[in-house]
VEXMI-884702 format. One record per atom (N, C-alpha, C): residue number from 0; residue in three letters; atom name; x, y negated, z negated. Coordinates in pm, whole numbers, plus 32768, in hexadecimal, padded with zeros to 4 digits. Each point is the difference from the previous one (the first is absolute). Layout:
BEGIN
PT    nr   rest   atom     px     py     pz
PT   NUM    ala     CA      X      Y      Z
...
% end
This chain:
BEGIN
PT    nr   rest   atom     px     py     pz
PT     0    unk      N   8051   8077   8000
PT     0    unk     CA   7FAF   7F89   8000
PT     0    unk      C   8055   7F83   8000
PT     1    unk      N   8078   801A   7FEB
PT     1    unk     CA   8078   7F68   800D
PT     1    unk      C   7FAE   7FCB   808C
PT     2    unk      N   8031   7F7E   7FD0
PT     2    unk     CA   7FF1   7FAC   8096
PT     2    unk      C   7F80   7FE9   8042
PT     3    unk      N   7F6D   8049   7FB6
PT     3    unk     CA   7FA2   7FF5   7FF4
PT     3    unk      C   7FC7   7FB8   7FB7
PT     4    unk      N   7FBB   7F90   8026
PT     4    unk     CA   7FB0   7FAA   7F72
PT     4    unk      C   7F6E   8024   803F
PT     5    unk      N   7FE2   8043   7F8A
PT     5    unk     CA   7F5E   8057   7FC3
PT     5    unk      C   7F91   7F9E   8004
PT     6    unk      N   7FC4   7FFF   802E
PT     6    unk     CA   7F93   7F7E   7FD6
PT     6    unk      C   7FA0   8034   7FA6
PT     7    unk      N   7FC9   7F82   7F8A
PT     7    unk     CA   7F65   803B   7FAD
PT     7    unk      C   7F8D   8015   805A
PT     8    unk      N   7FB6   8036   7F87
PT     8    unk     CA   7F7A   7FDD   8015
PT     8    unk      C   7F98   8030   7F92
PT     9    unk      N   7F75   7FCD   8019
PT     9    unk     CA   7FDE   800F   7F8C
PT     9    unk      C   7FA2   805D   7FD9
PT    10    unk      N   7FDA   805A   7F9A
PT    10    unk     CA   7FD4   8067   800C
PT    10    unk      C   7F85   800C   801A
PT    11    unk      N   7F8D   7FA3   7FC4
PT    11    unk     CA   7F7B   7FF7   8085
PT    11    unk      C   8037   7FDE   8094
PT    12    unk      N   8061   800F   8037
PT    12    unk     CA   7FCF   7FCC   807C
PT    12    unk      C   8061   80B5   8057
PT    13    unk      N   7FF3   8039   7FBA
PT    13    unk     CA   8020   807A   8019
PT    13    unk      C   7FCC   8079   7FBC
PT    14    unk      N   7FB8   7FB5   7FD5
PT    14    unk     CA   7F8E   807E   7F92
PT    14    unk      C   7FCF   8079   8049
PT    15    unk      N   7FE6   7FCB   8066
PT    15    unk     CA   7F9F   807E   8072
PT    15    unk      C   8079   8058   803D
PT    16    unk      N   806C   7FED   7FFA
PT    16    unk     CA   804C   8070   802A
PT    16    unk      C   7FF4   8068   7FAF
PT    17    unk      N   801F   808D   8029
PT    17    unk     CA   8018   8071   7FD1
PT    17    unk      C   8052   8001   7FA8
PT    18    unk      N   802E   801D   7F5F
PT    18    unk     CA   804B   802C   7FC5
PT    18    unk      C   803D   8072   7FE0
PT    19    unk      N   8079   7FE1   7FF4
PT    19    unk     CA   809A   8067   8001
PT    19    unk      C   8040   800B   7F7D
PT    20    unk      N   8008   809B   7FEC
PT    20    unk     CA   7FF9   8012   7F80
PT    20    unk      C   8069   805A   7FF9
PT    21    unk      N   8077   8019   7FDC
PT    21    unk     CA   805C   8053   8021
PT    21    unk      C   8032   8051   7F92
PT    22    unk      N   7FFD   807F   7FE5
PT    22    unk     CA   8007   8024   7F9A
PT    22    unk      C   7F86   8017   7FB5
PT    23    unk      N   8009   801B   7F7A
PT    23    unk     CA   7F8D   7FF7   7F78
PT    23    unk      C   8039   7F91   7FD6
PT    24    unk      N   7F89   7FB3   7FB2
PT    24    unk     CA   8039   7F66   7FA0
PT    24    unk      C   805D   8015   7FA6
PT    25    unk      N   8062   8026   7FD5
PT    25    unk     CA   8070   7FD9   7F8C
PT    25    unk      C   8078   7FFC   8061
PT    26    unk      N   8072   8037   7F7D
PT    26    unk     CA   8091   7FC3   8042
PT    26    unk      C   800A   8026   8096
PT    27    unk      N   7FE5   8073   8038
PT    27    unk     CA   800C   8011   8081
PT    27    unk      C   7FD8   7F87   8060
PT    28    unk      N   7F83   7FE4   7FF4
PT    28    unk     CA   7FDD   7F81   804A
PT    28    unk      C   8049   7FA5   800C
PT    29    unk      N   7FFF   7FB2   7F80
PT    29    unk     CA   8053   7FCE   7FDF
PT    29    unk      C   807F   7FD7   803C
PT    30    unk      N   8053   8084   7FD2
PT    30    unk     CA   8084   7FFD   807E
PT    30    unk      C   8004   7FF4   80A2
PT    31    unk      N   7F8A   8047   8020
PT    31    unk     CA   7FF6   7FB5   8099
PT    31    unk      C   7FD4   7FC1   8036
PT    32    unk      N   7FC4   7FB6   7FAC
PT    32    unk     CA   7FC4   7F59   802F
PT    32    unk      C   8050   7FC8   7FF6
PT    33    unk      N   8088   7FE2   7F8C
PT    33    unk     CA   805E   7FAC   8015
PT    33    unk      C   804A   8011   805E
PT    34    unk      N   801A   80B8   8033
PT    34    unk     CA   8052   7FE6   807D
PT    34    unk      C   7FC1   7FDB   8084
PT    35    unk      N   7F86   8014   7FE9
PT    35    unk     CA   7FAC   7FBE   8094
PT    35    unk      C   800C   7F6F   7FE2
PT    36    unk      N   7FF0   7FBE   7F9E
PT    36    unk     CA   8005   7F76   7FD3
PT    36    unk      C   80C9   7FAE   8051
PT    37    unk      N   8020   8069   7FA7
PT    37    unk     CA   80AC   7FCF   8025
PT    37    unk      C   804D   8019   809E
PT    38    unk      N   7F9C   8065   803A
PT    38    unk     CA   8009   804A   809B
PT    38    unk      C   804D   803A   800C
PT    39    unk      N   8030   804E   7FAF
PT    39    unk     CA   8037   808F   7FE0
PT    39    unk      C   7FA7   807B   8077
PT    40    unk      N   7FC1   7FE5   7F9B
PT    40    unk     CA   7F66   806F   8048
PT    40    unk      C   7FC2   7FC0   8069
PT    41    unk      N   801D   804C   8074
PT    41    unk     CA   7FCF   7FEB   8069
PT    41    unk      C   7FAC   8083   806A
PT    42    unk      N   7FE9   803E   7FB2
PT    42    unk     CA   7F9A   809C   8040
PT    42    unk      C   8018   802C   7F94
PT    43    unk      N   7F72   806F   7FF9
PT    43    unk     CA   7FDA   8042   7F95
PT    43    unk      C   7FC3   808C   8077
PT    44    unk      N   7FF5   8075   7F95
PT    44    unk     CA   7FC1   805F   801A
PT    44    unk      C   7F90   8042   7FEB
PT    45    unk      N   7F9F   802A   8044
PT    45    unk     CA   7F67   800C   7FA2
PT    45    unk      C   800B   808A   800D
PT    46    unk      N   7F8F   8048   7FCB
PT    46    unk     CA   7FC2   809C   803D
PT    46    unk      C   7FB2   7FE5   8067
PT    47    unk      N   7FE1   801D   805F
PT    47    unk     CA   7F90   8013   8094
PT    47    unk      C   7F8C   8047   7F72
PT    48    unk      N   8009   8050   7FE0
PT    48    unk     CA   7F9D   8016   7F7F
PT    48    unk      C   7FA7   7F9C   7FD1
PT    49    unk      N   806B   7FBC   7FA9
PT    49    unk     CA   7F9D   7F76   7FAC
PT    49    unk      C   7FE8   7FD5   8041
PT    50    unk      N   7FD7   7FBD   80C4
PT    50    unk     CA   7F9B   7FEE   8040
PT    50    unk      C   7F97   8045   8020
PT    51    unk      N   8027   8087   801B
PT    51    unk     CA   7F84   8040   8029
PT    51    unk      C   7F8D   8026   7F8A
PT    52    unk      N   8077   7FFC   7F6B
PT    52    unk     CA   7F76   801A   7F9F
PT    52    unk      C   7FD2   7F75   7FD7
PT    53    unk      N   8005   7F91   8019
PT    53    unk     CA   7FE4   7FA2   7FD3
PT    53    unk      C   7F91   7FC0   8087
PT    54    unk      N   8000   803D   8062
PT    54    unk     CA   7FDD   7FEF   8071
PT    54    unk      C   8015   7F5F   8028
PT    55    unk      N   808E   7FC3   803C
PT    55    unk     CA   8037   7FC0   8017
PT    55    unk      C   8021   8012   8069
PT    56    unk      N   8010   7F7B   806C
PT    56    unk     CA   8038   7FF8   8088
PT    56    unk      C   809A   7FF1   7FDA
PT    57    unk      N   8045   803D   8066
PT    57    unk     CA   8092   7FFE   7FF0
PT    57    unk      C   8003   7F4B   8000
PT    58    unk      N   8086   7FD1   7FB8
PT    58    unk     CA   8033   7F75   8028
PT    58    unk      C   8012   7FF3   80B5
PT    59    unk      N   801E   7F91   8002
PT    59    unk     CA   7FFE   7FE5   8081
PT    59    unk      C   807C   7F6E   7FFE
PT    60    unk      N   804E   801C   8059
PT    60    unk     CA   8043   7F8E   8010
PT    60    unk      C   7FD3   7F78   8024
PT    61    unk      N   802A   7FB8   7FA6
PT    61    unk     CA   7FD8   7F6D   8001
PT    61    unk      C   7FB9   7FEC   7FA3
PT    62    unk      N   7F9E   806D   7F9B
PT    62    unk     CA   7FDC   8008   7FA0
PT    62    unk      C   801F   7F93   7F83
PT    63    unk      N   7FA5   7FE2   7FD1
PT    63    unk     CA   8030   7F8A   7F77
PT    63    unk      C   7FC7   804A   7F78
PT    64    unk      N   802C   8018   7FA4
PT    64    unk     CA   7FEA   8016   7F8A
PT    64    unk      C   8004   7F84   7F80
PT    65    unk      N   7FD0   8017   7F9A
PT    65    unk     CA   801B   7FB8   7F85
PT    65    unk      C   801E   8051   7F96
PT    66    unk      N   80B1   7FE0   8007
PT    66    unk     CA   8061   8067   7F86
PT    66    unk      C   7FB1   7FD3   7F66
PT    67    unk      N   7FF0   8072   7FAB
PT    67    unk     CA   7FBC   7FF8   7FA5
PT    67    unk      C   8040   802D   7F94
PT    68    unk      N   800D   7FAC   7F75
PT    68    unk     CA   8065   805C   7FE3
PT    68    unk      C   7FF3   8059   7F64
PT    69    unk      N   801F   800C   7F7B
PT    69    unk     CA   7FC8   806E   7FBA
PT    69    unk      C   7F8F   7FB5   7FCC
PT    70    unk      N   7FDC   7F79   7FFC
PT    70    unk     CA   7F65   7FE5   7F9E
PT    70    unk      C   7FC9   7FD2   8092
PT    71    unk      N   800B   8040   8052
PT    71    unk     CA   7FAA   7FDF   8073
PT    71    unk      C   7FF1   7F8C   8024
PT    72    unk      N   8064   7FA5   7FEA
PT    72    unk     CA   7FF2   7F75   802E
PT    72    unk      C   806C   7FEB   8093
PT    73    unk      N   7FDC   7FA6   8057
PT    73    unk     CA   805A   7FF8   8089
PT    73    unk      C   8066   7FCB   7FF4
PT    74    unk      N   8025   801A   8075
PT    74    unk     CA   80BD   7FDA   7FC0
PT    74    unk      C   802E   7FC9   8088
PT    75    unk      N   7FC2   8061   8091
PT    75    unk     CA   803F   7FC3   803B
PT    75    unk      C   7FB1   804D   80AC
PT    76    unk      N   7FF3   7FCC   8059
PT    76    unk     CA   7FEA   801F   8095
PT    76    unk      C   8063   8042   803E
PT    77    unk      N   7FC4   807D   8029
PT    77    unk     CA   8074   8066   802E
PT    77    unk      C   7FEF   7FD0   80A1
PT    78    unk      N   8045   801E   8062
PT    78    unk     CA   7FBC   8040   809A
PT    78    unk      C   8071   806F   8016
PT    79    unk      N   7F98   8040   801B
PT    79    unk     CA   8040   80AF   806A
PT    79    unk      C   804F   7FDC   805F
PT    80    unk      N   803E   8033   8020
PT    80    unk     CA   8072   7FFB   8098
PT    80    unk      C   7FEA   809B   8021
PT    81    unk      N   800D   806C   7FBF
PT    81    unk     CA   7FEB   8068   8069
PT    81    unk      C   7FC9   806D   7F97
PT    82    unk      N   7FC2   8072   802D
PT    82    unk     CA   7F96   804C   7FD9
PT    82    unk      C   8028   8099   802C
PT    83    unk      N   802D   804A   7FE7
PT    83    unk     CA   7FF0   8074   803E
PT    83    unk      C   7FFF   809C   7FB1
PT    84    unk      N   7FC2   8040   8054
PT    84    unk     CA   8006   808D   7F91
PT    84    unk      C   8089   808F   8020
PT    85    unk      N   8018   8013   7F9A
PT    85    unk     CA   8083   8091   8028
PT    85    unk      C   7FEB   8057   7FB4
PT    86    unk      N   8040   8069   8000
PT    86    unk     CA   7FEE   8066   7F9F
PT    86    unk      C   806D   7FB5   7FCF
PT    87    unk      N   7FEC   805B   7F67
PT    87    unk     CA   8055   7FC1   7F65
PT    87    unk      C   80AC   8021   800C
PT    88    unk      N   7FFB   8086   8087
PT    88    unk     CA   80A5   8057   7FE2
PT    88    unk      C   804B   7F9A   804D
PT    89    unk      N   7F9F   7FA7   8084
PT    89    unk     CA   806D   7F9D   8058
PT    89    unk      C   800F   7F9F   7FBB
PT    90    unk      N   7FCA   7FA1   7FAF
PT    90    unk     CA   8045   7F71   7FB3
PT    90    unk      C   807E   7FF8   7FDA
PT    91    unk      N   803B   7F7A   807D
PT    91    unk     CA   805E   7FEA   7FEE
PT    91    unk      C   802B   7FC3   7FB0
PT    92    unk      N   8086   7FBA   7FEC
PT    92    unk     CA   8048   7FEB   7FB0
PT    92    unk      C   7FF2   7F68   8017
PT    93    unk      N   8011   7FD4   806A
PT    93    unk     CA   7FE8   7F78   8012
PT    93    unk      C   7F7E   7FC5   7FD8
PT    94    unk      N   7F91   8059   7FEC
PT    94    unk     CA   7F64   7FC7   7FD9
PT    94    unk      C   8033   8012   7F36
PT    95    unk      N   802B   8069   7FC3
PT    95    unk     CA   8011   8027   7F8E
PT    95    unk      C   8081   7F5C   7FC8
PT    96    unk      N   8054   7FD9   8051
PT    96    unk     CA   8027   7F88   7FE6
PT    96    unk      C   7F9D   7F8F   8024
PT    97    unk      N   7FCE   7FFB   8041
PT    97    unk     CA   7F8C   7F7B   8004
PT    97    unk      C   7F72   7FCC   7FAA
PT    98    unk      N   7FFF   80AB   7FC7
PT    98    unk     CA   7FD1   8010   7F66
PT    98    unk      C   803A   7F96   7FA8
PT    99    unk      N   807A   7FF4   7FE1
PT    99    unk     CA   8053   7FB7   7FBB
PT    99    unk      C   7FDB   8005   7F67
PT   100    unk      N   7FFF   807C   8002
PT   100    unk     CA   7FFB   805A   7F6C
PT   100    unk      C   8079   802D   7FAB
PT   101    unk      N   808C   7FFD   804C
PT   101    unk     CA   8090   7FFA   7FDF
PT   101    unk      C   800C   80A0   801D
PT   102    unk      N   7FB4   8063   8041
PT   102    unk     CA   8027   8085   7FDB
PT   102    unk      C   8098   7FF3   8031
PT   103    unk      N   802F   8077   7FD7
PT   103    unk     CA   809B   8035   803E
PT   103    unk      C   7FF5   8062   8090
PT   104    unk      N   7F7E   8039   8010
PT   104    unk     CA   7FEC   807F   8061
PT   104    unk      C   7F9A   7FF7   8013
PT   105    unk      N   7FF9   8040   809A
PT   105    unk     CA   7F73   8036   803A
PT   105    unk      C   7FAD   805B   7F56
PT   106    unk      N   8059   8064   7FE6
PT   106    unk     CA   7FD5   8060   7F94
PT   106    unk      C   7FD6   7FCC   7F86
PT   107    unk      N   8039   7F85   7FC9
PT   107    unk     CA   7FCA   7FB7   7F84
PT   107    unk      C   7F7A   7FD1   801B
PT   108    unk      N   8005   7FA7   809D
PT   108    unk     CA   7F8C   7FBE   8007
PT   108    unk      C   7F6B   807D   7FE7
PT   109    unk      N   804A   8066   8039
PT   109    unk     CA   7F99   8084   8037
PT   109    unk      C   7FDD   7FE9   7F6F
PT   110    unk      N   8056   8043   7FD1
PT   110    unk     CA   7FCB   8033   7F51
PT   110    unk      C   7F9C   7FC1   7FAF
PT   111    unk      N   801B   7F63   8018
PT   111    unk     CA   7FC3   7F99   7FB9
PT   111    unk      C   7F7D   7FF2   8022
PT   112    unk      N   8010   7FFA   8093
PT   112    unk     CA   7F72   7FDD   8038
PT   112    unk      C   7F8B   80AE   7FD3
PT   113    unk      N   804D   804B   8018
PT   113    unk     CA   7FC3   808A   7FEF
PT   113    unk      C   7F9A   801B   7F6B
PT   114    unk      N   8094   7FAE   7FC4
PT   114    unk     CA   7FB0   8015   7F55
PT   114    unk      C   7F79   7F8D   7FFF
PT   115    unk      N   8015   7F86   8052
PT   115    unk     CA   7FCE   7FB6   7FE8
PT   115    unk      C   7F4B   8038   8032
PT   116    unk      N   800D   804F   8086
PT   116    unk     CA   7F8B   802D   804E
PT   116    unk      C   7FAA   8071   7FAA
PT   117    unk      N   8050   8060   7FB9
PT   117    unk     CA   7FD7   8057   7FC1
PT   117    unk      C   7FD9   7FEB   7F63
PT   118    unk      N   8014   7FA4   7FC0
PT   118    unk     CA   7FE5   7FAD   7F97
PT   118    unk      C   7F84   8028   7FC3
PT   119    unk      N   7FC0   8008   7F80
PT   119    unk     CA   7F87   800C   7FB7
PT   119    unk      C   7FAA   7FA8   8043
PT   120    unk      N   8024   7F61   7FFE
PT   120    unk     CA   7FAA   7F92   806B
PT   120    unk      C   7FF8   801F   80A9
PT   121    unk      N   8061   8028   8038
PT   121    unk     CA   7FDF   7FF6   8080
PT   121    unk      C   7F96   8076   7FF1
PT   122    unk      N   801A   8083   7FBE
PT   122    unk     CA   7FBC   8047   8009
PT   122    unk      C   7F63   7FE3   7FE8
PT   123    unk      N   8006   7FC9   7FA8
PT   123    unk     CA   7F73   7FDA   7FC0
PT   123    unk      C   7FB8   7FAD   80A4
PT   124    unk      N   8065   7F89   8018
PT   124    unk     CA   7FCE   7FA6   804C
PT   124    unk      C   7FCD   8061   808B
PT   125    unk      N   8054   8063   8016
PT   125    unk     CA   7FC9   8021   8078
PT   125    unk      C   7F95   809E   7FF3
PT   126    unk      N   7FAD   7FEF   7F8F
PT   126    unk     CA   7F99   8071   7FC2
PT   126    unk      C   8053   8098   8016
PT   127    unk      N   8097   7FF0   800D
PT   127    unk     CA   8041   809D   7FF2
PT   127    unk      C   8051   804A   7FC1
PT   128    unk      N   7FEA   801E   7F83
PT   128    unk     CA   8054   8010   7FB9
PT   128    unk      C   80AF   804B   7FF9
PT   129    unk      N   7FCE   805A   8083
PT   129    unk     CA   8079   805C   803E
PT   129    unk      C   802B   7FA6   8060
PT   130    unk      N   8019   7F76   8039
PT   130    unk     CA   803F   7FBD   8087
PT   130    unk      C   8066   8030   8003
PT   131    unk      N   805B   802E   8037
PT   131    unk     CA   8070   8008   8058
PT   131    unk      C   8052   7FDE   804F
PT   132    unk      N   806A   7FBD   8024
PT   132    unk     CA   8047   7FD4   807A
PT   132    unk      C   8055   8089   801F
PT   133    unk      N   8031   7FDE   80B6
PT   133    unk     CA   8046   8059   800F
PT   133    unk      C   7FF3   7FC4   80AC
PT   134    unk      N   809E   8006   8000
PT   134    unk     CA   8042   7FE8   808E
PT   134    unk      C   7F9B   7FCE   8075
PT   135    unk      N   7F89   8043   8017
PT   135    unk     CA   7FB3   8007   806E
PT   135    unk      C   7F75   7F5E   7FB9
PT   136    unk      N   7FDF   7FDB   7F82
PT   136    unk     CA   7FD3   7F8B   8001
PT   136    unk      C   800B   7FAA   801D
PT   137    unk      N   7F7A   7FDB   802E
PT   137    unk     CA   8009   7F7A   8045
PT   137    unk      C   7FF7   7F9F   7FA0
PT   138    unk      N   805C   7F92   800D
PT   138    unk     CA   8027   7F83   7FCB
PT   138    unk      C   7FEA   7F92   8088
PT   139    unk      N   7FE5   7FAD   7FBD
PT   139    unk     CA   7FD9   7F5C   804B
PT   139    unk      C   8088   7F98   7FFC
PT   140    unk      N   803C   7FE6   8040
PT   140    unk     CA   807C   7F9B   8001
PT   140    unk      C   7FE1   7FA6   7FFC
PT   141    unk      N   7FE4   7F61   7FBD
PT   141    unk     CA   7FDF   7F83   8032
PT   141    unk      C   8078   7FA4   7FE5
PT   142    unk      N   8010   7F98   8021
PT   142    unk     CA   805B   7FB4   7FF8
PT   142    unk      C   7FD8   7F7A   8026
PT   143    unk      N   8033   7FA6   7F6D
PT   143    unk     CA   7FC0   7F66   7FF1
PT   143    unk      C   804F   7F8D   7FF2
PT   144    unk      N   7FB0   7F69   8012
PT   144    unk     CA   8046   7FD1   7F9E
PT   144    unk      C   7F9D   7FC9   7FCD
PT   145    unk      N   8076   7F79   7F9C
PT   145    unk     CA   7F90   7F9D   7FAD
PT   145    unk      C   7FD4   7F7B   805B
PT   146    unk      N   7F8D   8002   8020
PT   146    unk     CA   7FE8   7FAA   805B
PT   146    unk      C   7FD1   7F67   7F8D
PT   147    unk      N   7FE6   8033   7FAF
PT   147    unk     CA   7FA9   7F8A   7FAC
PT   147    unk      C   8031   8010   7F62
PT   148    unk      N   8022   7FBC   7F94
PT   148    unk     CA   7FFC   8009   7F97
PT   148    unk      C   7F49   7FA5   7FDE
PT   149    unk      N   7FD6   8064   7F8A
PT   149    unk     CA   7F6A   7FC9   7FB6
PT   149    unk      C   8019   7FBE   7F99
PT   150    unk      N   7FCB   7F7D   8025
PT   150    unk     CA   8005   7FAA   7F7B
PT   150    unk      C   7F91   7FDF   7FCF
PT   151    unk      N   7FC9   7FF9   7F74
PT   151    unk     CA   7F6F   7FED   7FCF
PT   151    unk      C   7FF6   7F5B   801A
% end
């Protein structure tokens, strides 16, 4: 984000966008709102899952969100730049750095994100208590930036 100056705006006048919620609300959030905030984080990874059980249209590039962050208050206007789906075994290394999560490896990121998918909450969230990942899942690639900081 160097060399970028962010412009405000104010949070009624972006109310009607869709909100982006990354993570569950505590420290996790937390930590990646500041790196989406600082532009560290620049793509994230979803399940193709948590759309289809939530019955959600995939993102779409050019897409605008309103980053939300653990007391559900806005923080900031995302836009999409690109959208796409892979299985979980191809994610590269260059998307796992644009995360900007600090892993060391393809294999840390795996691990993390793995524990993170299979979790008591994700489980809960996605009504299955047995979820599973494994090489052949589909995951959603998106990749953003901060188009707007929200000011009350």
């Amino acid at each position: 984000m160097a060399n970028r100056q962010i412009p405000t705006v104010k949070a009624q006048d972006v109310g009607n966008l869709p909100r982006d919620e990354f993570a569950f609300p505590g420290p996790e959030r937390d930590r990646l709102v500041k790196a989406i905030l600082d532009g560290s984080k620049t793509a994230t990874t979803s399940l193709m899952t948590e759309f289809i059980h939530d019955h959600e249209p995939l993102p779409s590039s050019g897409r605008r969100t309103i980053l939300v962050n653990s007391d559900n208050q806005p923080v900031a206007v995302l836009r999409y730049a690109s959208v796409s789906v892979i299985r979980l075994g191809v994610v590269t290394w260059q998307h796992v750095l644009n995360e900007g999560e600090g892993y060391k490896s393809l294999a840390e990121w795996r691990e993390a994100h793995e524990s993170f998918w299979t979790s008591e909450n994700m489980r809960q969230a996605l009504d299955d208590p047995d979820f599973t990942v494994d090489d052949q899942t589909l995951v959603v690639l998106e990749t953003f930036h901060v188009d707007a900081i929200v000011v009350n």
